[in-house]
Every structure is written in structure tokens, then in C-alpha cells.
C-alpha positions as semicolon CSV with decimal commas, in nm:
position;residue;x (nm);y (nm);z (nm)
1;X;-2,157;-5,322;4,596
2;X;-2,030;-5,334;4,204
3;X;-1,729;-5,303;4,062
4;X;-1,681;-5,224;3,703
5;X;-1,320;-5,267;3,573
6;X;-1,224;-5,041;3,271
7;X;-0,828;-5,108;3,180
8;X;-0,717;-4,796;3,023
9;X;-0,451;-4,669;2,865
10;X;-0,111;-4,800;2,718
11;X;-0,011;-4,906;3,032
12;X;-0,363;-5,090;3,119
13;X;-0,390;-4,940;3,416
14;X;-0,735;-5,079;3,601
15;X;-1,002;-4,798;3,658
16;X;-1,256;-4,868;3,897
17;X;-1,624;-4,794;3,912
18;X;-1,789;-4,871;4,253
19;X;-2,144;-4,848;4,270
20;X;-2,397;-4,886;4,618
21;X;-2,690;-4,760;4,613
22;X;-2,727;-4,586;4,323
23;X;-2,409;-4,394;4,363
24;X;-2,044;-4,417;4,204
25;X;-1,653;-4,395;4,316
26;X;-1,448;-4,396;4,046
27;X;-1,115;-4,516;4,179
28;X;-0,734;-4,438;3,966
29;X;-0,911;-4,253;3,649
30;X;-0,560;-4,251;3,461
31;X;-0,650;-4,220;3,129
32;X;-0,940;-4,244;2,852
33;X;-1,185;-4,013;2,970
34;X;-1,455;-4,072;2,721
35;X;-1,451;-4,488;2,765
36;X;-1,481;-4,402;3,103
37;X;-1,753;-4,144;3,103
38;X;-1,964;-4,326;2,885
39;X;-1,988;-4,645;3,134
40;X;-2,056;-4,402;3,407
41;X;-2,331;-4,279;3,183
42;X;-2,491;-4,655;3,090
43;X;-2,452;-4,730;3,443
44;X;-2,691;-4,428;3,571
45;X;-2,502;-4,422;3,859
46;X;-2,429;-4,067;4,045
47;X;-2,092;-4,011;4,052
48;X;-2,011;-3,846;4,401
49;X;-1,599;-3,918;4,421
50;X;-1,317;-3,992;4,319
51;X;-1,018;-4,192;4,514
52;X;-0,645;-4,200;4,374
53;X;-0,428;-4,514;4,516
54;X;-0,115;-4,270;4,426
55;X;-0,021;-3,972;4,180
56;X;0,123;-4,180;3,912
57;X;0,023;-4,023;3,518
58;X;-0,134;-4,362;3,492
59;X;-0,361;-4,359;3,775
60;X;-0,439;-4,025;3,781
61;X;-0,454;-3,836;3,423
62;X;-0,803;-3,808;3,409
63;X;-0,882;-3,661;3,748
64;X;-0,960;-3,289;3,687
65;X;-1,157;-3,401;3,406
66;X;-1,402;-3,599;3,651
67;X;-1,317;-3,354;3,878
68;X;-1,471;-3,079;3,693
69;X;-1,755;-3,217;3,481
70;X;-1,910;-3,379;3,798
71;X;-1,809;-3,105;4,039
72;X;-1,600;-3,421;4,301
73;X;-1,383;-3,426;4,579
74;X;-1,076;-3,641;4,557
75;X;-0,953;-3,874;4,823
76;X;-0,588;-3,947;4,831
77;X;-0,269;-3,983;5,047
78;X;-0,306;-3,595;5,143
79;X;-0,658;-3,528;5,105
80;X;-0,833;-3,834;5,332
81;X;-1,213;-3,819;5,303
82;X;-1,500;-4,030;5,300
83;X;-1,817;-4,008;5,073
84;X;-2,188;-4,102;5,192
85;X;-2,306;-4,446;5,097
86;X;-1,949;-4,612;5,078
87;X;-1,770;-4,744;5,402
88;X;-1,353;-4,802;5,383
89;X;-1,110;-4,759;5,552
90;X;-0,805;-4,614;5,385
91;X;-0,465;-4,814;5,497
92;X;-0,117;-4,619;5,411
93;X;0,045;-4,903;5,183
94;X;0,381;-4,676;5,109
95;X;0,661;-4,839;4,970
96;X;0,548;-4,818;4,572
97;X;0,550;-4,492;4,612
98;X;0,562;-4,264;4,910
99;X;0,167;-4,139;4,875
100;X;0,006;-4,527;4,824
101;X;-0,321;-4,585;4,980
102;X;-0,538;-4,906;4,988
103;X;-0,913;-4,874;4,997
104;X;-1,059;-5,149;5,202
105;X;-1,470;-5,225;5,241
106;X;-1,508;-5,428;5,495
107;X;-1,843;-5,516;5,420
108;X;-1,756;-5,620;5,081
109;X;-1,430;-5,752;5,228
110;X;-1,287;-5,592;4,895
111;X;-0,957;-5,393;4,896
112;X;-0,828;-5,183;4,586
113;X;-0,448;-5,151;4,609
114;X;-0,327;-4,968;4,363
115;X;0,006;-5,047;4,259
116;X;0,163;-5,155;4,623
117;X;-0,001;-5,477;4,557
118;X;-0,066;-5,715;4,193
119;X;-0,180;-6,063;4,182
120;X;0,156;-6,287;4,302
121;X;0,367;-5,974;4,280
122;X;0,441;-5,610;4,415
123;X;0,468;-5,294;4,263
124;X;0,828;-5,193;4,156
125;X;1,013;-4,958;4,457
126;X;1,310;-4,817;4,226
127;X;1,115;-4,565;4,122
128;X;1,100;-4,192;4,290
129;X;0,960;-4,212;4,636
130;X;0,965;-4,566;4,643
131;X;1,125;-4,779;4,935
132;X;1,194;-5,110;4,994
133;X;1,183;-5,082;5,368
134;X;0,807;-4,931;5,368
135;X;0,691;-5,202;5,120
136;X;0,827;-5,432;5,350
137;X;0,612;-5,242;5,647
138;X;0,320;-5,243;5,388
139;X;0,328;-5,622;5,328
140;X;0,316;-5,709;5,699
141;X;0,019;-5,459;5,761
142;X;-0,209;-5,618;5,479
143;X;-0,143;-5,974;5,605
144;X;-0,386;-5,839;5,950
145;X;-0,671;-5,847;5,679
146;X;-0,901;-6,168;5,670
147;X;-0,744;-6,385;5,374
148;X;-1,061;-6,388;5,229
149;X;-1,043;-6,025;5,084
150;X;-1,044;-6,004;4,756
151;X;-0,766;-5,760;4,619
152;X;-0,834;-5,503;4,328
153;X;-0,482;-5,364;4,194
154;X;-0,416;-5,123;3,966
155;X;-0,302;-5,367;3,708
156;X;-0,383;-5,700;3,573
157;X;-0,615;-5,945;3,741
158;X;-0,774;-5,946;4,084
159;X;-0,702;-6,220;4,313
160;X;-0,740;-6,289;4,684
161;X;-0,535;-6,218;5,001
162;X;-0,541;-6,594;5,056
163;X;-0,398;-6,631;4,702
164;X;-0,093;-6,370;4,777
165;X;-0,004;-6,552;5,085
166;X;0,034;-6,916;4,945
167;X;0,129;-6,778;4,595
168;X;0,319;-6,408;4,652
169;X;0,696;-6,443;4,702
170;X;0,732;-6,119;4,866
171;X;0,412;-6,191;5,136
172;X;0,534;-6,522;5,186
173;X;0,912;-6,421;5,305
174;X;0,770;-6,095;5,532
């Protein structure tokens, strides 16, 4: 598996492109269609999804775009479906917002978190639909994954679950 990180928008928000065997995800498409598009196009890569972590305008501004020029089904929170050639698992992360997902390939031992989870940090909860108390329910379910995984969120770097856990204040105290 490849990833391909585009940060987009003024918020550099992290797009995703995951590619196996010839075909494409592209994960949280929040902004900048055409810097998007064209990597999907120098890739040569079939797109055949698309997977938002949550409905922020960041993560998801782009999405009928894709949706329309490659004719795409979207996995989310309320529409959970899988596409041929990519094994996850999606894990209900709430607590960011009320509709966060985490994308994990076990195979790849990879996980994309969106905004529930940033390298030595969360995402923030004070914001409509977020909760403290389902963050907290979040933080305990991700620390079941081998600390190995290496964590894709939605902004800034990537880092590892092992990282988070020696590093992460709010892993560390849950």
C-alpha cells in the first residue's frame, strides 16, 4: 500500500491518497480540487472511493466534486462501506466530533484518524458535537491497537501509536 499526503487548504488539512493494486481511496478531500486531481492523474491510479474521518468544511469540501467526476461512493460515520482491493476496519473514534471514524489496515498496520487523533495531541472537543467523555472512550479503544501502527491524522505529521503513548498527554492519563 501507498500513501500520498497532499496538505490542502488554509487550514492544511492532510488529504490522503491510498493506492493497492492499481487502485485509489482518497481519504478527507477538504479542499483544492485541482492539486488533488492532478496527483490522482500522475499517479494512474483508479480512483474507486472516497472515505471522510468526519463532516468538517476542511475534510470534506471537495467530496461531490470527486464524487461526481469519478462517479464514487463515500464511506463515513453514516454511510459504512468497504471498497474491493482495500481491507480496514472502520473504528467509531467520537469525541472530536460526534460522526469521527478511524480507518485502520491491518495489513499495513496503518490507521488514518482524522482529527480525533494528531501527533502528541487530540483534536479540540469544544466544538459542536464534540465531547469530552467520548474522546475519553475513544482514547482507551485505540490503545487495543499494536503500538506499532503508524497513525495518519488529519493534520500535521504522522507518528506512531507507540509515540502517542510515551509522548501524548491525553493517552498517557486514560
Amino acid at each position: 500500500m501507498e500513501i500520498i499526503n497532499i496538505k490542502v487548504g488554509y487550514l492544511r488539512a492532510n488529504c490522503y491518497l491510498v493506492i493497492n493494486n492499481n487502485k485509489l481511496l482518497i481519504i478527507d478531500p477538504g479542499s483544492e480540487f485541482e492539486k488533488i486531481d492532478s496527483t490522482i492523474k500522475e499517479l494512474k491510479a483508479k480512483p474507486v472511493g472516497i472515505i471522510v474521518t468526519h463532516n468538517h468544511f476542511d475534510h470534506v469540501g471537495e467530496v461531490d466534486k470527486f464524487k461526481e467526476k469519478y462517479d464514487l461512493d463515500v464511506c463515513s460515520y453514516y454511510n459504512k462501506i468497504f471498497f474491493n482491493d482495500f481491507n480496514y476496519e472502520i473504528i467509531d473514534t467520537k469525541g472530536h466530533t460526534s460522526d469521527s471514524i478511524t480507518i485502520y489496515f491491518k495489513e499495513d498496520n496503518t490507521m488514518f484518524t482524522g482529527d480525533f487523533l494528531f501527533k502528541e495531541t487530540i483534536g479540540r472537543t469544544d466544538l459542536d458535537t464534540g465531547s469530552d467523555i467520548e474522546m475519553n472512550k475513544s482514547l482507551n479503544l485505540i490503545k487495543k491497537y499494536p503500538i506499532s501502527t503508524k497513525i495518519y491524522p488529519g493534520h500535521g505529521n504522522s507518528t506512531t501509536l507507540e509515540n502517542e503513548l510515551k509522548n501524548n498527554i491525553y493517552l498517557s492519563k486514560n
